[in-house]
Structures are given as C-alpha cells and as structure tokens.
LUMVEX-781847 format. One record per residue (C-alpha): y negated, x negated, z negated. Coordinates in Angstrom, 3 decimals, decimal comma, always signed. Example, Ala and Ser with C-alpha at 12.3 -4.5 7.8 and 13.67 -1.06 7.14 Angstrom:
% LUMVEX-781847
<<+4,500; -12,300; -7,800>>
<<+1,060; -13,670; -7,140>>
//
This chain:
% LUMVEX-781847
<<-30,663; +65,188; -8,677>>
<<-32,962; +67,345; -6,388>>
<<-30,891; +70,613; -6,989>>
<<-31,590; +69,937; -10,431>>
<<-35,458; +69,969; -9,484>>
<<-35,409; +73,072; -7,932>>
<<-33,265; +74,949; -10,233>>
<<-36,211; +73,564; -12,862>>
<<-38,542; +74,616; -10,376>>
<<-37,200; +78,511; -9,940>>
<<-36,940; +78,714; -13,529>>
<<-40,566; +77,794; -14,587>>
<<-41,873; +79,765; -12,202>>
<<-39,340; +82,808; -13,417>>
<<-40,685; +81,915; -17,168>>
<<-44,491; +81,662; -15,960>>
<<-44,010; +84,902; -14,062>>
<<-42,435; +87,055; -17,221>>
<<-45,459; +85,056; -19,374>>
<<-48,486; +86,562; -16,801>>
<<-46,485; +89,959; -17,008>>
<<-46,441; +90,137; -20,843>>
<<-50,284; +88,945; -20,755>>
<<-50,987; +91,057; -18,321>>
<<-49,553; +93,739; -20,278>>
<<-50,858; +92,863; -24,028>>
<<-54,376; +93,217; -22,118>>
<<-53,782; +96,718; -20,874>>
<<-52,486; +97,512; -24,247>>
<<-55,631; +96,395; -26,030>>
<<-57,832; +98,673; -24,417>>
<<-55,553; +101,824; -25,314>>
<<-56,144; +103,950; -28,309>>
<<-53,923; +107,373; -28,352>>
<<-50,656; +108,225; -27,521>>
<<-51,257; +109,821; -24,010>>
<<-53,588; +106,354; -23,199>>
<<-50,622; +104,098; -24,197>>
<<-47,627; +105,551; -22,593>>
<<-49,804; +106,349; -19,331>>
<<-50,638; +102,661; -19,432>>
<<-47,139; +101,737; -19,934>>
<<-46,129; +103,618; -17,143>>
<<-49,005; +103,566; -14,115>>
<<-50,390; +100,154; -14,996>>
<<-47,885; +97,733; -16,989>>
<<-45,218; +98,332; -15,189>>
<<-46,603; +97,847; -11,334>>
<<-46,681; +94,211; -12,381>>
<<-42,856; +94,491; -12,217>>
<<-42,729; +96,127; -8,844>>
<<-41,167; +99,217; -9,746>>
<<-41,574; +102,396; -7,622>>
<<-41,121; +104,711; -10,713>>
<<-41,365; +104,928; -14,523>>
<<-40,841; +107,566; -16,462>>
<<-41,976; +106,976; -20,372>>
<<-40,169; +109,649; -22,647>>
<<-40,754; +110,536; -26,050>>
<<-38,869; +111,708; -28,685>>
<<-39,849; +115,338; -29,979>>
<<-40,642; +116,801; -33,543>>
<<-37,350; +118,163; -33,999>>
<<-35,545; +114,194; -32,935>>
<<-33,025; +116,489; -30,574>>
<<-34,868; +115,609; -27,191>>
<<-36,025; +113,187; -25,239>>
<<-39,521; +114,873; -23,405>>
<<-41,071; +113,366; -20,425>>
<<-44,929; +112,229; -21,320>>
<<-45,905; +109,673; -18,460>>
<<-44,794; +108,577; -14,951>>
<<-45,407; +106,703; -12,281>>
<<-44,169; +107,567; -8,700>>
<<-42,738; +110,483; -7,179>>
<<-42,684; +112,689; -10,450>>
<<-46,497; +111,812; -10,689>>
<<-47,866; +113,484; -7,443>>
<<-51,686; +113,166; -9,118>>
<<-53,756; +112,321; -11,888>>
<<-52,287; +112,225; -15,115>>
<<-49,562; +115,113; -14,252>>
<<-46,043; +115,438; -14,236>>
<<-44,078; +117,198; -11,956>>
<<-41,299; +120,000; -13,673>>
<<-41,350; +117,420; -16,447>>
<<-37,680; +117,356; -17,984>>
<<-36,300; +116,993; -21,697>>
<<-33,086; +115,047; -22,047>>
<<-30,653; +115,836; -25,003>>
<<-29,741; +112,593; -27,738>>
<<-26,573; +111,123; -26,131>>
<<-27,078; +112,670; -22,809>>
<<-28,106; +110,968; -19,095>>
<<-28,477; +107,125; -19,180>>
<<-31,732; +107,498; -20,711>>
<<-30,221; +109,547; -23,909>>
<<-27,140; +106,954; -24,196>>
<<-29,931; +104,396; -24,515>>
<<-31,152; +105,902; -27,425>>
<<-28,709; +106,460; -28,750>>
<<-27,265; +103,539; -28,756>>
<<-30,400; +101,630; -29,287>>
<<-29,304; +99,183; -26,390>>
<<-31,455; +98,870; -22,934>>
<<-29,018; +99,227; -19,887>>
<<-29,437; +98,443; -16,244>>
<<-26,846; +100,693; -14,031>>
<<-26,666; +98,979; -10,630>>
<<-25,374; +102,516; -9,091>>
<<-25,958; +105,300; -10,162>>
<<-23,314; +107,183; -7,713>>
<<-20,673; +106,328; -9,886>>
<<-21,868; +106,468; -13,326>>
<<-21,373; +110,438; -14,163>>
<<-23,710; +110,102; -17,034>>
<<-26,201; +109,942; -13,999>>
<<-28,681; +113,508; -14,072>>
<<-30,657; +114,246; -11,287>>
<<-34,531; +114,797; -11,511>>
<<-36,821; +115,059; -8,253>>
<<-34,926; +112,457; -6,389>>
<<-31,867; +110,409; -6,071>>
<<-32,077; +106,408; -7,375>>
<<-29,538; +104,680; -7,080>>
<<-30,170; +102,037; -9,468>>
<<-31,692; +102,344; -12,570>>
<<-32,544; +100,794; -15,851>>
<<-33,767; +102,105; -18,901>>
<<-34,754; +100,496; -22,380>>
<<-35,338; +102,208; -26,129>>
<<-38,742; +102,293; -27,708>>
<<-37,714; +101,190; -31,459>>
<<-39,930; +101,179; -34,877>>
<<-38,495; +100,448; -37,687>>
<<-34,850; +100,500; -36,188>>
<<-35,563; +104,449; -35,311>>
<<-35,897; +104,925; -31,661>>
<<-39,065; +106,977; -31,005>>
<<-39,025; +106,863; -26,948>>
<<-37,045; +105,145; -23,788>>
<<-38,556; +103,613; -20,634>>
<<-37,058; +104,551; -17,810>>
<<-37,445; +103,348; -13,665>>
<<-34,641; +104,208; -10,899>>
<<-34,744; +102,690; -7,502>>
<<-33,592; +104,316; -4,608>>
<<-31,652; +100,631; -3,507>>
<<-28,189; +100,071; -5,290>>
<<-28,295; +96,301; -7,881>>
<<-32,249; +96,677; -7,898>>
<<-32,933; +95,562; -10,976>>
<<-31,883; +92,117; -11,591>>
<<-30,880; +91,314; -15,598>>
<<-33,705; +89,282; -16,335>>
<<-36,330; +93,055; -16,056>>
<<-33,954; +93,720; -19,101>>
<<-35,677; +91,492; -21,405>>
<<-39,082; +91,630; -20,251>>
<<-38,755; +95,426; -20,329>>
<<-37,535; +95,019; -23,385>>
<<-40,850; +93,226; -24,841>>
<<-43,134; +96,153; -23,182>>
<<-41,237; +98,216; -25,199>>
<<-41,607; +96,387; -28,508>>
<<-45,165; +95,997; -27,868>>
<<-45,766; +99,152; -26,854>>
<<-43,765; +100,747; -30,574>>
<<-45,962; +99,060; -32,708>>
<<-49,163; +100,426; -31,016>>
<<-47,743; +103,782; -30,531>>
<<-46,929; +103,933; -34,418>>
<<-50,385; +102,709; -34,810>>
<<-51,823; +105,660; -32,874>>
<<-49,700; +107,915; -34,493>>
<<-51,058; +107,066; -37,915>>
<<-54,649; +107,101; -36,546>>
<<-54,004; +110,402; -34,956>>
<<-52,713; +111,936; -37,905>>
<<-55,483; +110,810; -40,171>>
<<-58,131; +112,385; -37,950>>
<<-56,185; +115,460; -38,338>>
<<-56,835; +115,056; -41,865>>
<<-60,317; +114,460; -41,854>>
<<-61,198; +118,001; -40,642>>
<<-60,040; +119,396; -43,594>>
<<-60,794; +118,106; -47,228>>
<<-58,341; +120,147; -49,492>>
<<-55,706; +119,654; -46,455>>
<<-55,922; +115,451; -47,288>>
<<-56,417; +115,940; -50,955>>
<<-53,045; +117,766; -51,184>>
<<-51,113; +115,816; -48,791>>
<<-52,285; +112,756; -50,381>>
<<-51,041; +114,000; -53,786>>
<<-47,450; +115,172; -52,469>>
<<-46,840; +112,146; -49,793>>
<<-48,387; +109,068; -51,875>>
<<-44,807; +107,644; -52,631>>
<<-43,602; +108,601; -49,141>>
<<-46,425; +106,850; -47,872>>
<<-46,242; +103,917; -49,954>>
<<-42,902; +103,488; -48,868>>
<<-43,562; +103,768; -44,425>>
<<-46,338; +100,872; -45,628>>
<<-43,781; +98,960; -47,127>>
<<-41,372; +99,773; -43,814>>
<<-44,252; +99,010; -41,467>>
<<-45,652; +95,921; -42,675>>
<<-41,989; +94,800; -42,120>>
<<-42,141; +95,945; -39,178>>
<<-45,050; +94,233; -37,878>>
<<-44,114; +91,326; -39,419>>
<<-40,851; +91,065; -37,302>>
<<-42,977; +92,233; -34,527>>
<<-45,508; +88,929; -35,254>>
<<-42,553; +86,317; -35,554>>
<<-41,156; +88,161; -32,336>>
<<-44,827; +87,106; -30,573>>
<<-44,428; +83,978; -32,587>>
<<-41,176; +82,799; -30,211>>
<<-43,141; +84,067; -27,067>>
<<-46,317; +81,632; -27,892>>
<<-43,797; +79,236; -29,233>>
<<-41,904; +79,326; -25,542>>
<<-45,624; +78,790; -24,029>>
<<-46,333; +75,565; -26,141>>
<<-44,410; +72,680; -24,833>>
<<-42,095; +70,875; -27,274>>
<<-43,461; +67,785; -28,844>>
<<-40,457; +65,869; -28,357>>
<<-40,660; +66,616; -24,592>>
<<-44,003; +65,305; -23,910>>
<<-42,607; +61,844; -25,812>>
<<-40,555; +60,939; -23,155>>
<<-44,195; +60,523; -21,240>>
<<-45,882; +59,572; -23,906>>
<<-43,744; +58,090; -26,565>>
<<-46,788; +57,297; -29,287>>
<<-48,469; +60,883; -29,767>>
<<-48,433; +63,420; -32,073>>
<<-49,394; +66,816; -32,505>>
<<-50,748; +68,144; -35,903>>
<<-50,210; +71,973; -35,403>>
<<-51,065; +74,230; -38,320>>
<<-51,776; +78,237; -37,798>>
<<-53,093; +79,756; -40,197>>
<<-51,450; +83,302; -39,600>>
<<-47,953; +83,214; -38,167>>
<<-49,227; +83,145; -34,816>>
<<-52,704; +81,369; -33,663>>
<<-55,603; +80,991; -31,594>>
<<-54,649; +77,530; -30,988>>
<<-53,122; +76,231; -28,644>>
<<-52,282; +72,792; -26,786>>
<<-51,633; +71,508; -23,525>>
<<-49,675; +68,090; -22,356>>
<<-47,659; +68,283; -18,960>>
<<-47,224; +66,195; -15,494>>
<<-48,444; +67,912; -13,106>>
<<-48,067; +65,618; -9,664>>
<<-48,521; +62,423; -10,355>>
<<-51,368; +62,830; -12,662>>
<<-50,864; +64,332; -16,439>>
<<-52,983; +67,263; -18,243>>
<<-53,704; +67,578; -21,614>>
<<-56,049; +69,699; -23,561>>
<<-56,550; +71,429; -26,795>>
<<-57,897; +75,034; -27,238>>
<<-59,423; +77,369; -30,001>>
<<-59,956; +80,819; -28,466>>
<<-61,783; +83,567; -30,200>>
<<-59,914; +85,248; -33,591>>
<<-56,726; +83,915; -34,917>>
<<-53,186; +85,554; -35,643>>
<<-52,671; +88,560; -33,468>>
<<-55,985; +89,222; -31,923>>
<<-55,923; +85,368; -31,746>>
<<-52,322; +84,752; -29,981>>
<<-52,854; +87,323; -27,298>>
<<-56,026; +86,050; -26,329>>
<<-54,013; +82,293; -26,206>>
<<-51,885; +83,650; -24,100>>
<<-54,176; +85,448; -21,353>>
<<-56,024; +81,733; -21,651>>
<<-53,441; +79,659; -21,227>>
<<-52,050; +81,541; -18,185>>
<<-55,360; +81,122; -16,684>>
<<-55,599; +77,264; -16,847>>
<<-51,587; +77,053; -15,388>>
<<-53,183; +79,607; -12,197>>
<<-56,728; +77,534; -12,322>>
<<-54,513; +74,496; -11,844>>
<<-52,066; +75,846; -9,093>>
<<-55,651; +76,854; -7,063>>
<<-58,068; +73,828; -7,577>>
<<-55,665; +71,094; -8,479>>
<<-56,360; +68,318; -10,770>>
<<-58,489; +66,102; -8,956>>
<<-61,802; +67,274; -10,916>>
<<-61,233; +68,540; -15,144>>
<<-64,760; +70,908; -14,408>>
<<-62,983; +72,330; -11,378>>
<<-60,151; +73,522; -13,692>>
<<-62,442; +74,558; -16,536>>
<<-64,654; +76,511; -14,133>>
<<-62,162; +78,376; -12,258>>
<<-60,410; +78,910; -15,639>>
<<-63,330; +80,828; -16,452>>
<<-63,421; +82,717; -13,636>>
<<-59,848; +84,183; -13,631>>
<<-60,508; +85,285; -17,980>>
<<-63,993; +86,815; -16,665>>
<<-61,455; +88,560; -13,905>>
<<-58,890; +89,695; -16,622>>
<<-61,628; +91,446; -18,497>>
<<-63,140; +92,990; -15,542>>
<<-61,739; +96,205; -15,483>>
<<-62,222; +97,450; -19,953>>
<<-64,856; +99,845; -20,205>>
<<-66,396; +97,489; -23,229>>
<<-67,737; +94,274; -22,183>>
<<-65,323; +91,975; -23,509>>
<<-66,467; +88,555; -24,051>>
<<-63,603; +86,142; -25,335>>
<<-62,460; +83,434; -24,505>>
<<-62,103; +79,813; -25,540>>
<<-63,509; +76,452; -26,555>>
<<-61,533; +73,567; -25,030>>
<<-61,486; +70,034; -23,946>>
<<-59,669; +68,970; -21,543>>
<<-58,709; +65,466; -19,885>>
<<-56,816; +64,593; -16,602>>
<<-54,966; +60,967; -16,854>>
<<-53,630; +58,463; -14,071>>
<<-51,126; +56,627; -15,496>>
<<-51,759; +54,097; -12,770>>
<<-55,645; +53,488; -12,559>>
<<-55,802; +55,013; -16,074>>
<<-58,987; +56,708; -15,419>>
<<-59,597; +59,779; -17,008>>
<<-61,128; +62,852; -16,801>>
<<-62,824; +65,291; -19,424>>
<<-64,420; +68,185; -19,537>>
<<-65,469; +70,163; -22,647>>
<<-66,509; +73,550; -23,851>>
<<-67,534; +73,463; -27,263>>
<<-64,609; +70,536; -27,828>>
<<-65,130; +66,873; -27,921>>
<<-63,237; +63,596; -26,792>>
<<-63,104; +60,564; -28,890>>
<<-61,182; +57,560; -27,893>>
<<-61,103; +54,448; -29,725>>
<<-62,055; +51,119; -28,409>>
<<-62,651; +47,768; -30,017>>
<<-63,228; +48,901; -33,906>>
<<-65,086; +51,871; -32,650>>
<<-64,600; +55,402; -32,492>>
<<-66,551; +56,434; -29,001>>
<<-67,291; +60,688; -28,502>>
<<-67,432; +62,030; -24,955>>
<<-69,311; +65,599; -25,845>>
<<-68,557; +68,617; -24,351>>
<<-70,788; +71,246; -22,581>>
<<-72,117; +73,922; -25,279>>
<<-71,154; +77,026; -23,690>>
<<-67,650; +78,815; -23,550>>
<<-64,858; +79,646; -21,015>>
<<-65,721; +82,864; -21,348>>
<<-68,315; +85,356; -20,163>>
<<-71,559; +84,434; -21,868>>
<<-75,494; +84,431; -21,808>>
<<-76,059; +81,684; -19,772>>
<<-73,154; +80,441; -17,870>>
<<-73,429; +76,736; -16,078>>
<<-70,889; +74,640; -14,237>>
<<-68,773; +72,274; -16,632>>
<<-69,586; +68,513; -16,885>>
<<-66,804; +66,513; -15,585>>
<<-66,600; +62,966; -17,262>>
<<-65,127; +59,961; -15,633>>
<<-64,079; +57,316; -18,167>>
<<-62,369; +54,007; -17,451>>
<<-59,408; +53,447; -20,275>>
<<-57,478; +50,613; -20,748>>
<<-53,619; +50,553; -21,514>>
<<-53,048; +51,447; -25,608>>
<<-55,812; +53,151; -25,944>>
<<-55,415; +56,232; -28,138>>
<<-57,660; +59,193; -27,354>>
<<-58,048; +62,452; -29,602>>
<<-58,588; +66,155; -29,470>>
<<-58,964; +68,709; -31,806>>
<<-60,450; +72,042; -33,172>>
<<-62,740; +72,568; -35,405>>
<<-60,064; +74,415; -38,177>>
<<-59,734; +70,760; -39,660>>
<<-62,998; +70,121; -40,477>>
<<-64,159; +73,653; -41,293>>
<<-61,389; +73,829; -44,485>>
<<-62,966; +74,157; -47,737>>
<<-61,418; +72,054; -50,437>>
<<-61,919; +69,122; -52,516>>
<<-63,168; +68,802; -55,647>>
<<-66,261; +70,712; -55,189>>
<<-64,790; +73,609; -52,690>>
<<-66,794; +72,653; -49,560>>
<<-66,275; +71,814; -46,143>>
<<-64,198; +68,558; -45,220>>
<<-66,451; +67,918; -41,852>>
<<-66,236; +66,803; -38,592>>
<<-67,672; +62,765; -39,963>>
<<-65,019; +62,710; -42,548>>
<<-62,664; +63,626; -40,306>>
<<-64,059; +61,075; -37,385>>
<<-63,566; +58,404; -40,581>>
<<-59,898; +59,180; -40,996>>
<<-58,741; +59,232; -37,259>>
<<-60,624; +55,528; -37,286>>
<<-59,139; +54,211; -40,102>>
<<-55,745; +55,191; -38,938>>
<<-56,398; +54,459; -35,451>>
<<-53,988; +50,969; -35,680>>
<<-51,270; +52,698; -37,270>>
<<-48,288; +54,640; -35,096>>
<<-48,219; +57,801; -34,189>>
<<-46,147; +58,947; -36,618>>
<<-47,689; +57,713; -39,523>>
<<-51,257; +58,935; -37,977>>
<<-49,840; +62,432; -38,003>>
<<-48,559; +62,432; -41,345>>
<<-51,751; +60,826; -42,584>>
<<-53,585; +63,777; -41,139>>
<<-51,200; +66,782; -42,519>>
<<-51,322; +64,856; -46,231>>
<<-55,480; +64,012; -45,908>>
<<-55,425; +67,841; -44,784>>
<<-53,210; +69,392; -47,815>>
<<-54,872; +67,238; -50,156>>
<<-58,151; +68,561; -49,200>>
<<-57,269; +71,789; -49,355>>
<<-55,279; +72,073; -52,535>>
<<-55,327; +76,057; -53,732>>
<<-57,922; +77,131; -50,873>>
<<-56,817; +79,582; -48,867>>
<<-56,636; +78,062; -45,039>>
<<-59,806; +79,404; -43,251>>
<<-58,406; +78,608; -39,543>>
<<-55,971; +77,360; -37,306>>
<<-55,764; +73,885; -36,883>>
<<-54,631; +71,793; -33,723>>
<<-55,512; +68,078; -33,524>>
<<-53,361; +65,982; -30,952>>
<<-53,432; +62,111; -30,476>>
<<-52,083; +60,586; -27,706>>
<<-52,093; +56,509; -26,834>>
<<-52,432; +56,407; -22,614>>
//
C-alpha cells in the first residue's frame, strides 16, 4: 500500500512539474510579438525550465528545402542574440531533418551510433528533437543535444512537444502580422494582392481557424488534466456537485477540492478574460495556489491567498507592460474532525446554510492580483456542524441575461434557488441549477463562464 503512495506521489509531482513548465512557458509566450522574439524565447528562456544545456530552434526557409538555424541557446550562442556559423539542414537529412520529415519528435539516447547524427560546434551525445507543425505542414524543429548518453528521459518528449504546438500557432500569428505590415507601406501593393489572393486567403482562414480550434481543445485536455475529476472528490465528499459551464471551449474558471494532510481545500476561481486569454491565466493561478500551499501550509486560508498573490505578482515581474491579472476567489480550509472552517475571499463569497437560512461570509474587495491598494486577506473562522452544505460560485451565473425581459438573473435570485434546494441531494441540486440556468437563458448568447460548486461537510 505505501509503494502505491509514493508512486502517486512521484507522479503528481512529475504532472505538477510539466503543468509549472507549460505555464511558465504560455507566460513567456504572451509577451512575444515577432518571429525573432518567439523562437529566441523558445530557445533562451522556455526551455531553461527543462534544464537543457542547448537548443537550437530551426526554421524552415522560403524555398521549404532547408531547415535554417534562427535561435539557440548554449554553446552555438556565445552572446546576445547571435549564432555561431549558423547551419542549414536539408528535408530528410540529420535527426533534426528526419523529424520533419516525418512529422514525429524523436529522442536518440546516443548519438555515436545513429549515422544520421551531423556534427555542429560540438559533440552531444544524446539528443532530442521535435517538429513545429501548423496546419499538418511542419514550419520548424526544436532541437537540444546533451553531451551525456540517455539524457533525455521520454516524458521531455511530450512536454516538448506542447512548446512546440504553442509556439506554431503564435509563430503563424506573427507571420500574418508581419506580412500585413509589409502591406501597409504600400497602398496599390495591398490593393492588388488583396484582389489576386482573396480566395487563397479565404481559404488559410478557413485552415487556421481549424487550426486553432484543435489547438484550443488541445489546451482544453491540459486545463481539463488540472481540474480534478468530480467523481474523485466523491469518494471524500460523496454529496457535492460541481456545475461547470465555460463559455468558450476553455475558461477562466476554475475549481479546487483536494486533501491536502489531514485537512481538505476547496475553492472556486474567476480570473481575468475567459477562453484563451482566460485558460492561460487559470493556469499560471492555479499553479500558484498548489506552490502557495506547499510554502505556508493550510493552517490559515489568508496565508494561502496572500502568498498566492505574491508568487502571480512574481510571474508578472519581469513583462515590460505592467500586467495586472489575476483572480477573484474564495477559498475555505475544512477539518473533517473539528469541522471548523476556514475562508477567505477576494471578490467571492461563502454561503452556508443553517437552520432555514442561507448565511454569507463576504469576501475582501480587492483581487489576487497586483492592484491599487493591496491589503492582507481576511481569514474567517466558522464553526459548522456535520450536513451542512456550503456554496461557492462566480459571478457568470448571475450575470446571464435571459428571461422574459433579457436582463440579468442576479446574485438574490440565485441566493433564492440554492435555498430552496438546499434539502434536496446533490444531484438533484446540480441539475436544478443547470435547468434554472438554461431556462433563464433561453436564445441569449452565454456572457461568461460559470462555476458554482456545493459541497455538504
């Protein structure tokens, strides 16, 4: 039973890791803009996370016959942003042009006997390499050797893999925005192009919105993987539910519910935007609260909410814009065995129900983010007794427009409905809430994500 622990253990901690590094990464990326800024940022800042001593970003030329060297990190970047008797490597050729053109990343764990091996500045005698794809069209390869034999362990193969995903879509991106300041200099240039290329274009649209859209329910497993499953946190909590509704594919929302010690953790989040903009920021949030946690423990919900705050102010620190996102949240800290509680709030509420009586526990107005005036969280101590259901949410429920006369359903309608249904089960709470939601809504478009969890301590 204990090896089964620590194999759990190792492989959180492997999960958690790959889930800062992708964060870590999508944060870099945001602050990028051209081609040079994004593979330079690939290769001197995303991939230190992973440990590597080299990268080596290549791109694929006008012609589509080479691959040409365009960033690096490590010996074949002796300064600045320079490259050192930058190579081109031939489709097909090398382990770098096999990858592309077999559209398949490839660790070699040595490199002495694989004769596709070519020599650059220095020997490595591991390496692995993965294709940069849009639109199932390789457009570049990432590349890092290692001068130890079985360097790379398999696992670098999918969360290279991901950089390089992420990192087609925005080069694409730049490409386009590149090209259409070419335009701009000259008038009769655009107006002509535009006349000859309107169905070509028309069709790449077509291509990339597919593309993106696999790219979104790609980032949709990756937030999915962060949330944990429903049916897991019933074998703690058997009557709960969790209404979950993005309004994009992917979402600003999120929620927490795990054991942590002997004590449990739950919370629910709305951080600033929704769908992409929305998810990435989710994810740079949530990683914070899992490293808040592992630093100040769970004795104290403020503690956790203002240390939280601390490490997203940190993450920011180093844009040249003043960022300022971030999140509302509440969040509560249970013992199952006193069954005190916990909360602390930014922006996000708790209500509990006791006796006929839906009781609030409000949250601190300020964010977990950088703002005007920043003050340490409230922590609330409240004394439940066993059965009593307590409630979360975001404000995505009560901000829908709908009904009969198109407006907002509001937070005291919605403090109505979680009474009235308070003595029901879970189950029949939740579905009470998704059909009181739909209802409302009817042919409105949704205007947020929504996230409202019950849970009966």
């Amino acid at each position: 039973m204990e090896e089964i622990k620590t194999f759990d253990i190792e492989y959180f901690k492997k999960k958690e890791h790959y889930l800062e590094v992708i964060s870590q990464f999508a944060t870099i990326l945001l602050n990028t803009k051209t081609i040079d800024e994004i593979v330079w940022a690939v290769a001197k800042n995303a991939i230190a996370q992973l440990g590597y001593v080299d990268c080596v970003v290549y791109i694929l030329d006008e012609n589509e016959q080479f691959l040409v060297q365009k960033a690096a990190h490590g010996h074949k970047n002796p300064i600045d942003l320079n490259i050192l008797n930058p190579i081109k490597i031939k489709i097909g050729e090398g382990i770098v042009g096999h990858v592309a053109k077999t559209k398949k990343g490839e660790i070699v764990s040595d490199t002495s006997i694989d004769s596709r091996y070519i020599f650059d500045n220095h020997n490595g005698l591991s390496e692995i390499a993965v294709p940069i794809i849009h639109n199932d069209k390789v457009i570049g390869v990432i590349d890092s050797e290692h001068p130890q034999r079985h360097f790379f362990p398999k696992d670098d193969l999918q969360i290279l893999s991901t950089i390089a995903s992420m990192t087609a879509t925005k080069l694409v991106q730049a490409f386009y925005n590149e090209k259409l300041q070419e335009y701009q200099y000259d008038l009769k240039t655009l107006i002509h192009i535009k006349t000859l290329e309107l169905n070509k274009t028309l069709s790449e649209l077509k291509s990339q919105k597919t593309e993106l859209t696999d790219s979104i329910n790609y980032a949709k497993r990756i937030q999915k993987a962060v949330l944990k499953n429903p049916v897991s946190i019933k074998k703690n909590f058997p009557e709960s539910f969790f209404y979950y509704e993005p309004k994009d594919i992917i979402a600003g929302d999120f929620y927490l519910a795990e054991k942590y010690k002997d004590k449990y953790i739950f919370a629910v989040a709305d951080c600033t935007g929704h769908g992409v903009p929305g998810a990435i920021i989710s994810m740079i949030c949530h990683s914070a609260i899992k490293r808040a946690v592992r630093r100040v423990g769970i004795d104290n919900a403020a503690n956790v909410l203002d240390e939280t705050r601390r490490l997203i102010i940190e993450t920011f620190d180093g844009s040249k814009d003043e960022i300022k996102d971030g999140m509302d949240i509440g969040l509560c800290v249970f013992d199952p065995v006193t069954y005190e509680l916990d909360f602390s709030g930014a922006n996000i509420n708790l209500h509990y129900v006791k006796g006929d009586k839906l009781h609030v526990i409000k949250a601190d107005k300020q964010p977990v983010s950088n703002y005007i005036t920043m003050h340490p969280f409230s922590n609330h101590k409240i004394q439940l007794q066993k059965d009593t259901f307590i409630y979360l949410f975001t404000d995505g429920f009560a901000d829908q427009f709908g009904g009969p006369k198109g407006k907002k359903y509001k937070n005291k309608q919605l403090r109505d409905l979680i009474l009235q249904n308070s003595n029901n089960t879970a189950a029949r709470q939740h579905e009470n809430l998704k059909n009181s939601f739909e209802n409302w809504k009817g042919k409105f478009t949704q205007v947020d994500d929504v996230c409202v969890i019950g849970i009966k301590v």
